[in-house]
Every structure is written in C-alpha cells, then in structure tokens.
C-alpha positions as CSV (number, residue, x, y, z in Angstrom):
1,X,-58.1,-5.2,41.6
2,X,-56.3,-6.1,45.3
3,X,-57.6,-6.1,47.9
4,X,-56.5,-3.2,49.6
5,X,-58.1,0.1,51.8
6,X,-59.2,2.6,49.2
7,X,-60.4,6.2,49.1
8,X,-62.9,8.2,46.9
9,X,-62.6,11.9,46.1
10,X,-66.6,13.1,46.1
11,X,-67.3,17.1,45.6
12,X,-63.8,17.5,46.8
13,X,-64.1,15.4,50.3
14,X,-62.1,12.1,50.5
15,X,-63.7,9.5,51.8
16,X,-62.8,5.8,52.9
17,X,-61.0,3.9,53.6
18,X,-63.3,1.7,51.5
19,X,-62.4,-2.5,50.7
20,X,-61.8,-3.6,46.9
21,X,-64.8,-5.4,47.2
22,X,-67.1,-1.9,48.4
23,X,-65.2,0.2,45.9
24,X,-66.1,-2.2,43.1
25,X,-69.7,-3.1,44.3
26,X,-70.3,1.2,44.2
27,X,-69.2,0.9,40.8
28,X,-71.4,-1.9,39.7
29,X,-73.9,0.2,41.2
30,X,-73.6,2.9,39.4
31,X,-72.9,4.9,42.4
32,X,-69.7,5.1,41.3
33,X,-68.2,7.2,38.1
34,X,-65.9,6.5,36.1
35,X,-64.3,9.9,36.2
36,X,-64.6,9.7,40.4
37,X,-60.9,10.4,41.5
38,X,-60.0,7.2,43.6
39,X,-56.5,6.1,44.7
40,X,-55.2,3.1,46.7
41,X,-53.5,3.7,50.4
42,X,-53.9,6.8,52.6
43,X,-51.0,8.3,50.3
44,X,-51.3,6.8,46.9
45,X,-51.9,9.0,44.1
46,X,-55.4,9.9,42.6
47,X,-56.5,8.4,39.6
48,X,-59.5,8.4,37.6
49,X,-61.8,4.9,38.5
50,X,-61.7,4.3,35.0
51,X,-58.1,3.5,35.1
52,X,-58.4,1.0,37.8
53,X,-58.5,-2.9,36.5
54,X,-61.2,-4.5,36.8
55,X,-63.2,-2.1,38.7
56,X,-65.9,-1.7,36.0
57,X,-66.3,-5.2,35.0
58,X,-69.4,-5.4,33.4
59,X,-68.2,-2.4,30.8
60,X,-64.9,-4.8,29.6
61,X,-67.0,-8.2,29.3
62,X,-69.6,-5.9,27.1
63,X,-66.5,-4.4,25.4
64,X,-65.3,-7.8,24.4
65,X,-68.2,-9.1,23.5
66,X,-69.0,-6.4,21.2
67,X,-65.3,-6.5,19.5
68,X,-65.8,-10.2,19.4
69,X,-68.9,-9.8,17.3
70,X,-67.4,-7.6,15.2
71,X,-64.4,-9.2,14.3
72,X,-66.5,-12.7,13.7
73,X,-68.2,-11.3,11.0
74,X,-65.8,-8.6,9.2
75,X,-63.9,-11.3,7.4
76,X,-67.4,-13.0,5.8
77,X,-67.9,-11.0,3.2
78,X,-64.1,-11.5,2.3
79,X,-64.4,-15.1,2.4
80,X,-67.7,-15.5,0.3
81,X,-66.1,-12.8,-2.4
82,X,-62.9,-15.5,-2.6
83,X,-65.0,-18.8,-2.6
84,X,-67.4,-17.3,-5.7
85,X,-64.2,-16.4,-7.0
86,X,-62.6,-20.0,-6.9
87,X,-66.0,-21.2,-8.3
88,X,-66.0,-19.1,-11.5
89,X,-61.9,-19.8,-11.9
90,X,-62.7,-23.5,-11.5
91,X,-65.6,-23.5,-14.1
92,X,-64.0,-21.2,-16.5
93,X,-60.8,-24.1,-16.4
94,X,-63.0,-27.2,-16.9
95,X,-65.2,-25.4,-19.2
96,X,-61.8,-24.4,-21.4
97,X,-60.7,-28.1,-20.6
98,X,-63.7,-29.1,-22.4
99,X,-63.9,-27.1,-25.6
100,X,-59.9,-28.0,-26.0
101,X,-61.2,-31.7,-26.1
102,X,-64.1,-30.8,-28.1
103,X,-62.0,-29.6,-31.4
C-alpha cells in the first residue's frame, strides 16, 4: 500500500483525506471493515478495503500460515503409505531371494 491521501465511505459520508499509514492503522484496529468502501485520490474509484494490498496485514500472514500448515502435513500420510510400501516390496524380494537359495 503507497503512500498516498486516501478517503473512507462511512454511512454514506466520505471522509479523509486520511495517510496509508492512518488508513491501515484503522484497519489493524478493527475500526476499519473490510467491506468499508475506500478509494485512493479525491477522484479515484471506490473499492472494497478488502481489495487494497496490504491493508489487512495481520489476516494474509494468518492466511499463510494456516496454508503453510496445511500443506506441510497433507503429503505425510502419502509418504508413510509409500515407505511401508517399499518395506514390504523389499522384504517380500530378499525373502523370495532366500527360499530360491534355499532349494
């Protein structure tokens, strides 16, 4: 998010100009929705603060850290199901190894 004036849409009264750094400290206060029409410049065009970068940063780093998680441990289950399954292929070969030497 730049550095820039911005304005808020509240109960249908603009307000601001506001800095990037006030806009995104309302937001990490909660006084700030994410569905609160915002836009950048007297004339810019309103958006929802939701669509703003960076705006709501605590909500992406606990976003990323959540799919981080998730994707750490999806593949485990895979992985353990393939290595017992190497085991049992490896025995069943030197076990049928052995009995050819046997006889």
């Amino acid at each position: 998010m730049s550095a820039s004036e911005w304005y808020v849409k509240i109960d249908s009264r603009t307000r601001g100009p506001l800095s990037g750094a006030a806009l995104r400290r309302a937001a990490e206060r909660g006084s700030l929705a994410r569905s609160t029409l915002v836009r950048r410049g007297a004339a810019g065009p309103w958006v929802v603060a939701s669509q703003i970068r960076g705006l709501f940063p605590q909500e992406v780093e606990k976003r990323a850290e959540s799919i981080k998680d998730e994707n750490s441990y999806s593949a485990l289950p895979s992985i353990l199901a393939i290595a017992i399954l190497l085991v049992c292929a490896i025995a069943i070969a030197s076990s049928s190894y052995l009995l050819t030497k046997a006889f």
